[in-house]
N, C-alpha and C positions, 0 to 999 in steps of 0.2 A: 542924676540919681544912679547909684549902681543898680546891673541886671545880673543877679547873681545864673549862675547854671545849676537847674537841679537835678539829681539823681535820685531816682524814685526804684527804694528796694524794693521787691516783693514777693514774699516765699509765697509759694503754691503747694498743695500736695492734692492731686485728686478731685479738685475743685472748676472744673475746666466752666462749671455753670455762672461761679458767682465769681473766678476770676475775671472773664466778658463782663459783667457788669461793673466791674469797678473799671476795666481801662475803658468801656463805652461813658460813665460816667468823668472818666478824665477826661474823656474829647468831648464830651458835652462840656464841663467846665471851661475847656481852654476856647470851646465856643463862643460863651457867651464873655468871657474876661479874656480877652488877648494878652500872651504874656510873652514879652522882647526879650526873653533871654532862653537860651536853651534846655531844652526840656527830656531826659531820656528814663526807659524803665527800665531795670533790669529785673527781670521775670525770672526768681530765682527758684528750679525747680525742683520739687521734693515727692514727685510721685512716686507709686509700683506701677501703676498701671501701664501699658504702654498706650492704649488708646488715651489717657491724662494726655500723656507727655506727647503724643500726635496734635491733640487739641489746642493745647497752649502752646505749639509749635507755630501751628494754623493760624491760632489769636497773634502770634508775633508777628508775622508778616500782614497779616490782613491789618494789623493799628497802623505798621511800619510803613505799610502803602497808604494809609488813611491823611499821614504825616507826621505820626507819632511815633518817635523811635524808638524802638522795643527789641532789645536783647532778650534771649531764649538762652538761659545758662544750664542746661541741660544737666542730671546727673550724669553721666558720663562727663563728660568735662570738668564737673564740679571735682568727681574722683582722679582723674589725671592730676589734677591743679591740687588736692592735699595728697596725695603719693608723690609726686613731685618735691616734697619740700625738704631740704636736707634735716631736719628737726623736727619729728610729728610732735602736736599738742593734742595728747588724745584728751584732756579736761575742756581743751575748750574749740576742740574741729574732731571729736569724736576716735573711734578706733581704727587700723588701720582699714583705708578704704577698700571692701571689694562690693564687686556688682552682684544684686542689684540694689544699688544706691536711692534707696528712696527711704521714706516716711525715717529720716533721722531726729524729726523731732523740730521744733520750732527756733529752738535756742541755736544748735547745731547749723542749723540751715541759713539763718539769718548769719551766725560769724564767719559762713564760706562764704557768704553772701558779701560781708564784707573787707573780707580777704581780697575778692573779686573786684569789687569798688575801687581800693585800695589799687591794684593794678590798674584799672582802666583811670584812674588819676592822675599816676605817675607817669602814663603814656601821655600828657598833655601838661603845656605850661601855664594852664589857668586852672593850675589847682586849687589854689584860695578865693576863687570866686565861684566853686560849687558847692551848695549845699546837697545834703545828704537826706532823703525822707525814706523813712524807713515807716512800711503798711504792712497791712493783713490783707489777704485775696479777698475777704468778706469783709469786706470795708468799699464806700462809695465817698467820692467826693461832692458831695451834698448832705446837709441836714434836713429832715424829713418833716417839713412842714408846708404849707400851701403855696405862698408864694414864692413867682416864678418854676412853679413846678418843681419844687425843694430846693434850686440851686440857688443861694443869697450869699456865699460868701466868696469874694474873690481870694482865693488862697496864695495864687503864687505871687501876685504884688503884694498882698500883706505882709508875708513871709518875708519878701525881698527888703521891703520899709524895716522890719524888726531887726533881721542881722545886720542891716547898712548902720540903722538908727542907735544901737545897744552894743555891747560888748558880749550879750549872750552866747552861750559855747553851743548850750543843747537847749532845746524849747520840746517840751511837748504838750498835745493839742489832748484832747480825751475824744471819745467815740459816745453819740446820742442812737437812740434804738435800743439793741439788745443788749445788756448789759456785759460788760467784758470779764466775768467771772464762771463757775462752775455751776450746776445743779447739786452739787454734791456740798454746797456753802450759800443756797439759797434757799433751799425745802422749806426751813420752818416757815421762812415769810412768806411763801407762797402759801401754804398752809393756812396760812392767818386770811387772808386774801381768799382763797376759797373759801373759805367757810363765811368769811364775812356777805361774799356773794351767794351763797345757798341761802344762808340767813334773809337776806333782802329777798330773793327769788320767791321763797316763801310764801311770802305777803303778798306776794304780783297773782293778777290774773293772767295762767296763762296764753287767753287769747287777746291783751291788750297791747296797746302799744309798747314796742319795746322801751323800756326805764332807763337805760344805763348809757345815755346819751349826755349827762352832764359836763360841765367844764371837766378836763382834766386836769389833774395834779402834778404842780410841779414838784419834780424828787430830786436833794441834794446828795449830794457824792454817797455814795455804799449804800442808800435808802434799798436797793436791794440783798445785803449782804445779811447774813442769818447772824454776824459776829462784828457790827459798824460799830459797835463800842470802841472796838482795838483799834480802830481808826480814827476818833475823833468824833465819831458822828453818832446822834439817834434819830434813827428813824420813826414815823407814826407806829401804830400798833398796827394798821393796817390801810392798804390802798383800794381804793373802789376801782372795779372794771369799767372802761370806756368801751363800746361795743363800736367797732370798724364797719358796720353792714350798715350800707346805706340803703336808700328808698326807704320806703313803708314795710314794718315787717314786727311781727308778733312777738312778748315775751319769749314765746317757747322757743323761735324762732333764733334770736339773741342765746340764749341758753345753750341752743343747740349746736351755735359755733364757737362759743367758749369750750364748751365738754369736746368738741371734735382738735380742739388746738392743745388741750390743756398737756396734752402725751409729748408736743414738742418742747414742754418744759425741759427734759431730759437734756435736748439739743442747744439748750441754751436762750430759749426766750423765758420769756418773763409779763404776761401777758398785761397784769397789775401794775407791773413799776417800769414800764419801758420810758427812758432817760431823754429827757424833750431838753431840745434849743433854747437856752438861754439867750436871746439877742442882747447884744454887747459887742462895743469896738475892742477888734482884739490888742490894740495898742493900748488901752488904757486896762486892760485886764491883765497885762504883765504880772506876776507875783515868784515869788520863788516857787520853787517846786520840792518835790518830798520823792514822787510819783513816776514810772517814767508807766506812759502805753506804749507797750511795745509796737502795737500799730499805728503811731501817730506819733512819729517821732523825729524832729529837722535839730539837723546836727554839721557843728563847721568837719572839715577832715580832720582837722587835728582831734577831734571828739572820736574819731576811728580806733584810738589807742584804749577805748574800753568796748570790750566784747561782753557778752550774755553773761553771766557769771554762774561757772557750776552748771555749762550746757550738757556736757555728758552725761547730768543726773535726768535729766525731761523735767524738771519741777514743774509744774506753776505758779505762781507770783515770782516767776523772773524780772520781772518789769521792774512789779514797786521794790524788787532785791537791788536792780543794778540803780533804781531812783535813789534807796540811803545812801550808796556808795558815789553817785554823783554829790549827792546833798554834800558827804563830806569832803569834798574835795572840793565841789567846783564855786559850792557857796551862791552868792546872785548870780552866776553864769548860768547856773540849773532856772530855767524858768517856765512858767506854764502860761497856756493861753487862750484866749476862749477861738479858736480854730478844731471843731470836730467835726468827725468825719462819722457817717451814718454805718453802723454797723448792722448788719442782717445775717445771722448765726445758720438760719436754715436757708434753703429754696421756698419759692412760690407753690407747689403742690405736695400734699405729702407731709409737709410740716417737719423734716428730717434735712440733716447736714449734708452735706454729699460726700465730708467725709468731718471725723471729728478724734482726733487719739483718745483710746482710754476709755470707751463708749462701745460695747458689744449689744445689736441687735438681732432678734428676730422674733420674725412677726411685731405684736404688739408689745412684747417683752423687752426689758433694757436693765445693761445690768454696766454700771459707771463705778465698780470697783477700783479698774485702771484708773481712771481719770478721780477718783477719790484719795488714792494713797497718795496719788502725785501732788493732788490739793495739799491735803495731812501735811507732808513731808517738805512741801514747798510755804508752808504758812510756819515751819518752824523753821527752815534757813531764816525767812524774812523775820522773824523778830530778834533771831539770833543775832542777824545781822544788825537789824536796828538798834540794838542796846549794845553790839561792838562797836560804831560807828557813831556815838553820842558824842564821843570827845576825839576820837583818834580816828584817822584815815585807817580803812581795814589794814591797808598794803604793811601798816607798819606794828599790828598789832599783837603781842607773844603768842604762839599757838597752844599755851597751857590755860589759856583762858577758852579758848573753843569747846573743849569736853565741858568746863564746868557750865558754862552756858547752854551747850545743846541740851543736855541733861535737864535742868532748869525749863528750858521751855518745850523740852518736848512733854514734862508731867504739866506743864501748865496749859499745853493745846491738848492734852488727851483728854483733862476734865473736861473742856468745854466742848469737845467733840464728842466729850459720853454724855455730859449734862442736854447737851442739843439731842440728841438724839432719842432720848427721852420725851422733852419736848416734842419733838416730831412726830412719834407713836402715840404721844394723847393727842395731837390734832388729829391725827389717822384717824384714831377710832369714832373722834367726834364726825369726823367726816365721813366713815364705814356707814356711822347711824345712817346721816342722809342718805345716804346712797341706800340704805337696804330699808327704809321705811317706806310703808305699802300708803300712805296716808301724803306724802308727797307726790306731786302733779308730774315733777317730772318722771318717776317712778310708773309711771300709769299710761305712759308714751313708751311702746318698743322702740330701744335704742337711742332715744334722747339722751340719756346720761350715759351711754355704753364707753365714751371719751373719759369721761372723768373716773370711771370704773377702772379701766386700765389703769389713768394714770396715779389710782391710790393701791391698787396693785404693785407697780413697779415702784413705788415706795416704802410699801414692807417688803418687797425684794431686796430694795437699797440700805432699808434701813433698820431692819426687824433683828430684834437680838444674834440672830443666825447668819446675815446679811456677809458677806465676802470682804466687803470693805471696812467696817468697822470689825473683823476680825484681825483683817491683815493689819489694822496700826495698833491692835492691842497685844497682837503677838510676840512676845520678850524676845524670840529671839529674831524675830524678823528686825526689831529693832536695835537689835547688836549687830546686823548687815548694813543697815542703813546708818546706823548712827558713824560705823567705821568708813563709810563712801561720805558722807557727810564730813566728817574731820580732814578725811584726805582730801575734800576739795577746798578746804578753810585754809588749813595748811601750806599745800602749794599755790595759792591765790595770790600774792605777789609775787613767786617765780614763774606761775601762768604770765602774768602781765608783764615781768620784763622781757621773757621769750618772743611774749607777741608785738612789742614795741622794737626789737629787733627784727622780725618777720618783716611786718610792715616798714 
């Protein structure tokens, strides 16, 4: 049987807490499933910080002496190696490099990343028998259910079975836990979700046992997306709370760590619809893919020759963007698989990212404007793209069809970013009531609902006629800047990719 060799990406920016937990949970993995072929990270770093980049320097040698080898790609090296290059691609490895080289962005970082790859490959003659897994720092390799203490699936002999067994080019796995999208394309359903729990709470005595210990729900693909239609999916009208506190402990009790979590919704949880383990052999879960996560993603080297697409813009939904452009191209070679990796958006105290782009705090205050336009802006590349890519490979497609389609879907993501967000201000206020009625129990407790206060605050901050981010995508002329950054990266997108295919 082949032992293929992996190489395991993994951009960092800032994250020195839950970087350690993902390589502590690789050595826990390769603990319990021994795996005959070799095994290396490269720790592709993207901090400001220097204390970061001390830490994850720290992390590399401390796994490296553990037995895990672990490369520290430091910004400064990262900046040598694209200043270095006789050809910059500032579309797809950003502008030209000066220090300090950090927080470039996730797209950015991963294609130096594998630029990097790409060298450390060609230094070796067993190129074709490394795969490539490209992760997120906030990613563990275990699924987050009881047995065995979460770790049930052997990854890297599965992985190894699928590319020996298949012709597959790229395979990606998805992420269970906290769901892999924004706050700023989640609210309403959260929305729905609280109030569906104030509702129930209501009824509760609150000195009785806590209620909200039922089975949970299992939720299919976007069941957290505020817009799963566009995807193919619907989800219920709303998901019931599973309360995490164990021992014996009181409605109010329960209550009162809902309303204390409910503010790291901002941060990316999702307390209602967190994405539970489907058990499944990943071999017979093969299917084409649409999708790519960009943190759960094994790729042959030859799959090296497609980079982030449009990294110099920061979007987000870069994943499922460069997923239609595999789709069109790679056909069944694009495949998905039930192999995911437990995603964890925040730390253990606090309820906060340790670090998140586009996300400005303080104090209780949060204002995800940044991390909104980038949503906005990145949710119309991707259908832009989807509907160029239905019949034709993008690389080959006229660029006088790019205006008339951005145009097209940027008025059809605005209505439904104005229509939701309407939506979202009448759950508000439905939800203002609860919170300010003298006649509810939790109301009659100091500081029992002080959580959920906040966090319906920081939602007419985010969301309220006047709110920063639905300003900035209704602004005409902000979107006469974007819409011209957007054409220019359409545009040169297959002379980005034959430069880079030279590069490499």
């Amino acid at each position: 049987m082949s032992r293929h060799a992996f190489l395991i990406v993994v951009p960092v920016a800032d994250r020195p807490r839950q970087m350690q937990a993902c390589l502590a949970s690789l050595a826990e993995q390769l603990r319990r499933f021994p795996y005959a072929g070799r095994i290396r990270v490269l720790l592709a770093d993207d901090s400001l910080d220097a204390t970061s980049i001390e830490a994850n320097r720290a992390l590399s040698r401390e796994f490296s002496a553990l037995g895990l080898e672990t490369i520290h790609f430091t910004p400064d090296e990262q900046r040598r190696r694209v200043a270095a290059l006789a050809s910059p691609l500032p579309r797809v490895l950003g502008a030209t490099p000066l220090p300090p080289y950090g927080h470039k962005g996730q797209g950015l970082m991963r294609n130096i990343a594998y630029l990097e790859a790409a060298a450390l490959l060609r230094a070796e003659t067993a190129e074709d028998t490394t795969l490539i897994w490209s992760i997120d720092s906030d990613q563990e390799f275990r699924v987050d259910v009881p047995e065995n203490d979460g770790v049930v699936l052997d990854y890297f002999n599965t992985l190894d079975a699928i590319f020996t067994r298949t012709d597959a080019e790229v395979l990606t796995g998805k992420v269970v836990g906290d769901p892999p999208v924004s706050a700023a394309v989640m609210t309403r359903n959260f929305l729905d979700d609280v109030l569906a729990f104030l509702t129930d709470c209501a009824q509760r005595d609150p000195f009785a046992p806590c209620s909200h210990h039922g089975a949970t729900v299992s939720h299919g693909d976007a069941a957290y997306h505020d817009m799963a239609e566009l995807f193919g999916f619907k989800p219920a009208a709303h998901y019931p709370y599973s309360c995490p506190l164990a021992g014996p402990h009181s409605e109010a009790e329960g209550f009162a760590h809902f309303s204390a979590r409910a503010n790291s919704f901002f941060y990316g949880e999702h307390p209602t619809r967190i994405t539970r383990f489907q058990p499944g052999d990943p071999l017979e879960s093969l299917a084409p893919a649409r999708t790519v996560y960009a943190g759960n993603v094994v790729f042959r080297p030859s799959a090296l020759r497609y980079f982030i697409p449009f990294a110099h813009l920061r979007l987000r939904m870069s994943g499922p963007t460069l997923g239609r452009i595999l789709k069109a191209e790679l056909g069944a070679r694009f495949v998905s698989a039930n192999l995911p990796l437990l995603h964890r958006r925040t730390v253990e105290r606090g309820g906060q990212a340790e670090f998140r782009p586009g996300i400005e705090t303080q104090a209780t205050a949060v204002d995800i404007s940044g991390e909104f336009e980038r949503q906005f802006y990145g949710d119309v590349m991707l259908f832009t793209v989807e509907r160029l890519t239905a019949q034709t490979p993008l690389c080959r497609i006229a660029s006088a069809e790019f205006e008339r389609l951005l145009d097209t879907l940027r008025e059809e993501m605005l209505a439904r970013y104005n229509e939701r967000q309407a939506a979202v201000l009448e759950r508000l206020a439905r939800l203002e009531a609860w919170l300010a009625d003298p006649a509810q129990w939790w109301n009659r407790q100091p500081g029992l609902a002080e959580g959920l206060r906040h966090f319906a605050a920081n939602v007419r901050r985010n969301f309220a006629a006047a709110s920063s981010g639905h300003a900035q995508i209704n602004d005409a002329q902000r979107w006469q800047d974007w819409r011209a950054r957007l054409i220019d990266g359409l545009v040169h997108y297959a002379e980005d990719r034959a430069a880079w295919a030279r590069l490499l």
